[in-house]
C-alpha positions as CSV (number, residue, x, y, z in Angstrom):
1,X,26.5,109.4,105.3
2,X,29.6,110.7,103.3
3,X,31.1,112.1,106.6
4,X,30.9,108.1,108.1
5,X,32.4,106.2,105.4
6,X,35.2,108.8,105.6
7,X,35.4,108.4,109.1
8,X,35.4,104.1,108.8
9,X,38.4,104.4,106.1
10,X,40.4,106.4,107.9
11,X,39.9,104.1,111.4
12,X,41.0,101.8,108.9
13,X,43.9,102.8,108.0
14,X,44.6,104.1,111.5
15,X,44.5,100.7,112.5
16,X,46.6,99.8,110.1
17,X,49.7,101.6,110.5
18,X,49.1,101.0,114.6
19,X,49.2,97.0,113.8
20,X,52.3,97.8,111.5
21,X,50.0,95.6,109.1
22,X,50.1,97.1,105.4
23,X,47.6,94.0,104.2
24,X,44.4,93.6,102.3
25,X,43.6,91.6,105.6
26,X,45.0,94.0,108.3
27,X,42.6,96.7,106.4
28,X,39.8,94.4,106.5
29,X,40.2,93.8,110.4
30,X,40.6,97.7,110.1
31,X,37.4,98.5,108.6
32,X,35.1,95.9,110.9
33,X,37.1,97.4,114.2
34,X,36.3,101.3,112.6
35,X,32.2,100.0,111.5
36,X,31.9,98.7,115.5
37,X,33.1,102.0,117.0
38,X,30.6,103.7,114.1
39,X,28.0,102.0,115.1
40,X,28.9,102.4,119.0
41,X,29.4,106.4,118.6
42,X,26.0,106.1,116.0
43,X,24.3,108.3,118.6
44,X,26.1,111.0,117.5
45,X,25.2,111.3,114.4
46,X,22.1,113.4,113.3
47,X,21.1,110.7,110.6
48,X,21.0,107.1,110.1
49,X,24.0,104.6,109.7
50,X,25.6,104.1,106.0
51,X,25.5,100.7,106.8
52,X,21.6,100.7,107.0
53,X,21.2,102.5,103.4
54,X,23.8,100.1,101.8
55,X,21.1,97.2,103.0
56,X,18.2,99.0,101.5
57,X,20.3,99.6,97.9
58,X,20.8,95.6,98.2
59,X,17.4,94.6,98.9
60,X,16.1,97.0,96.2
61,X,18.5,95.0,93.9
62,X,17.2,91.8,94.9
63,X,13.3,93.5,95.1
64,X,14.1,94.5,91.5
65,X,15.4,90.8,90.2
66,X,12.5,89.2,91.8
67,X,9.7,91.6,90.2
68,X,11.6,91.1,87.0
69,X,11.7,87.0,87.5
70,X,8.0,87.4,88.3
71,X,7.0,89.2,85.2
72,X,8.6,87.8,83.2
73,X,6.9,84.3,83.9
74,X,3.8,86.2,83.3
75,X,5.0,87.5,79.9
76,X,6.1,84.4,78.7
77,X,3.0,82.3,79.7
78,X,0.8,85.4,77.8
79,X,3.3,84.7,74.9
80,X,3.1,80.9,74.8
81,X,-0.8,80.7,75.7
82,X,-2.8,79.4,71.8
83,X,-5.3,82.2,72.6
84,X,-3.8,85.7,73.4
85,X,-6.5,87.5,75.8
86,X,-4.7,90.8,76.2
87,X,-6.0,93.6,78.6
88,X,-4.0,96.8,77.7
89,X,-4.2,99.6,79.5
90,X,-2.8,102.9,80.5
91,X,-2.6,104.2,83.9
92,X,-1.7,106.8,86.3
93,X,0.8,106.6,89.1
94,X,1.0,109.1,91.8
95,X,4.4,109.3,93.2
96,X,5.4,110.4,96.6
97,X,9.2,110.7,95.2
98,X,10.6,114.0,95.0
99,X,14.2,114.3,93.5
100,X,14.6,113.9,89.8
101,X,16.8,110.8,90.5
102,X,14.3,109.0,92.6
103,X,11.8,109.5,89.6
104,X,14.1,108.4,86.8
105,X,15.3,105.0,89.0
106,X,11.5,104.6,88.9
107,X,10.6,104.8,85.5
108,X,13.8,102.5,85.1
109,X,12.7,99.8,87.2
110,X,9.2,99.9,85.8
111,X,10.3,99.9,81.9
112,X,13.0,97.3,82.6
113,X,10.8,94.9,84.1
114,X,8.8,93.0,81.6
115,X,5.4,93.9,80.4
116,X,5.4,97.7,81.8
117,X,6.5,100.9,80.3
118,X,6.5,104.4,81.4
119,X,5.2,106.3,78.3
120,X,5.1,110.0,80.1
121,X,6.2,111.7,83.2
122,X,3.6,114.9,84.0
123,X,5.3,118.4,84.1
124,X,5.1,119.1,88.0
125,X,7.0,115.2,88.5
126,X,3.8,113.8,90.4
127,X,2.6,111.6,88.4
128,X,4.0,108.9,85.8
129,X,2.0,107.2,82.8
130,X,2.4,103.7,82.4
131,X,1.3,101.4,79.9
132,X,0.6,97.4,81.0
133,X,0.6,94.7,78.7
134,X,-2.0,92.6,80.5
135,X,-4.5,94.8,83.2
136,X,-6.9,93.9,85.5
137,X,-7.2,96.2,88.2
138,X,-5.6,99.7,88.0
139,X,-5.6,99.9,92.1
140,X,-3.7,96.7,92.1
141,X,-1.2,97.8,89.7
142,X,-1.2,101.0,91.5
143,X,-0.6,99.4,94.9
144,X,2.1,96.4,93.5
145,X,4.2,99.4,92.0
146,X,3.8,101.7,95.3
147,X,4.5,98.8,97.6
148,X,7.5,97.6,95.6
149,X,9.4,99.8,94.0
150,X,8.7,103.4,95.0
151,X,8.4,102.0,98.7
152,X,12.0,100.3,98.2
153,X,13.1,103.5,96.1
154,X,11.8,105.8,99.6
155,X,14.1,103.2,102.2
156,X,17.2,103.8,99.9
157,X,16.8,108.3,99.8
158,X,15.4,109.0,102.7
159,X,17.4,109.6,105.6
């Protein structure tokens, strides 16, 4: 992925200095006209485009701000409701993630989003412990997380 950024700045700047155009917008045209030969000469390459990984780091963003918008409805109706009817709970999540990075991005997403906090990682990185302020149904939490985050977290490292 390294190797084809690399290779698009430098088309860029090839470009440029063929155009004689030493402009923010003559590197721009640069960088589209070195992307299109990328992604023409994609077959190349032994792994997927950069392009395609930058769209999975975006849509895990926006992933991310939605779950956080959602939960946090949830937490302020629990908070404003006359009668509080917690469920806490403390639950188990097997990960499929593997690097120490995937795991801590993770835990991050689930503390920062409200309601949920990662109280423990196990010692062999398999499994995280999470505490939920309201639960119902641990293979619906289990599934919500899985399908989300660590789904999201998966399109982003894996080539």
């Amino acid at each position: 992925m390294a190797l084809q950024i690399l290779l698009n700045f430098f088309l860029a700047f090839v470009w440029m200095f063929m155009t004689v155009s030493f402009s923010p917008s003559g590197f721009a045209i640069g960088f589209l006209v070195g992307l299109g030969i990328i992604i023409l000469m994609r077959r190349f390459f032994s792994y997927r485009l950069y392009t395609s990984r930058a769209w999975a780091v975006i849509s895990l963003f926006f992933l991310f701000l939605k779950e956080l918008f959602k939960s946090s409805m949830q937490v302020l109706f629990i908070v404003i409701k006359p009668k509080m009817n917690l469920k806490p709970a403390i639950f188990e999540l097997e990960t499929e993630l593997k690097e120490d990075w995937e795991i801590t991005l993770l835990s991050a997403l689930i503390t920062l989003t409200p309601g949920t906090l990662v109280v423990g990682i196990s010692d062999d990185q398999k499994r995280l412990y999470i505490h939920a302020l309201d639960f119902d149904d641990i293979e619906d939490a289990v599934n919500s997380i899985k399908d989300t985050f660590e789904r999201a977290i998966l399109e982003v490292s894996r080539p």
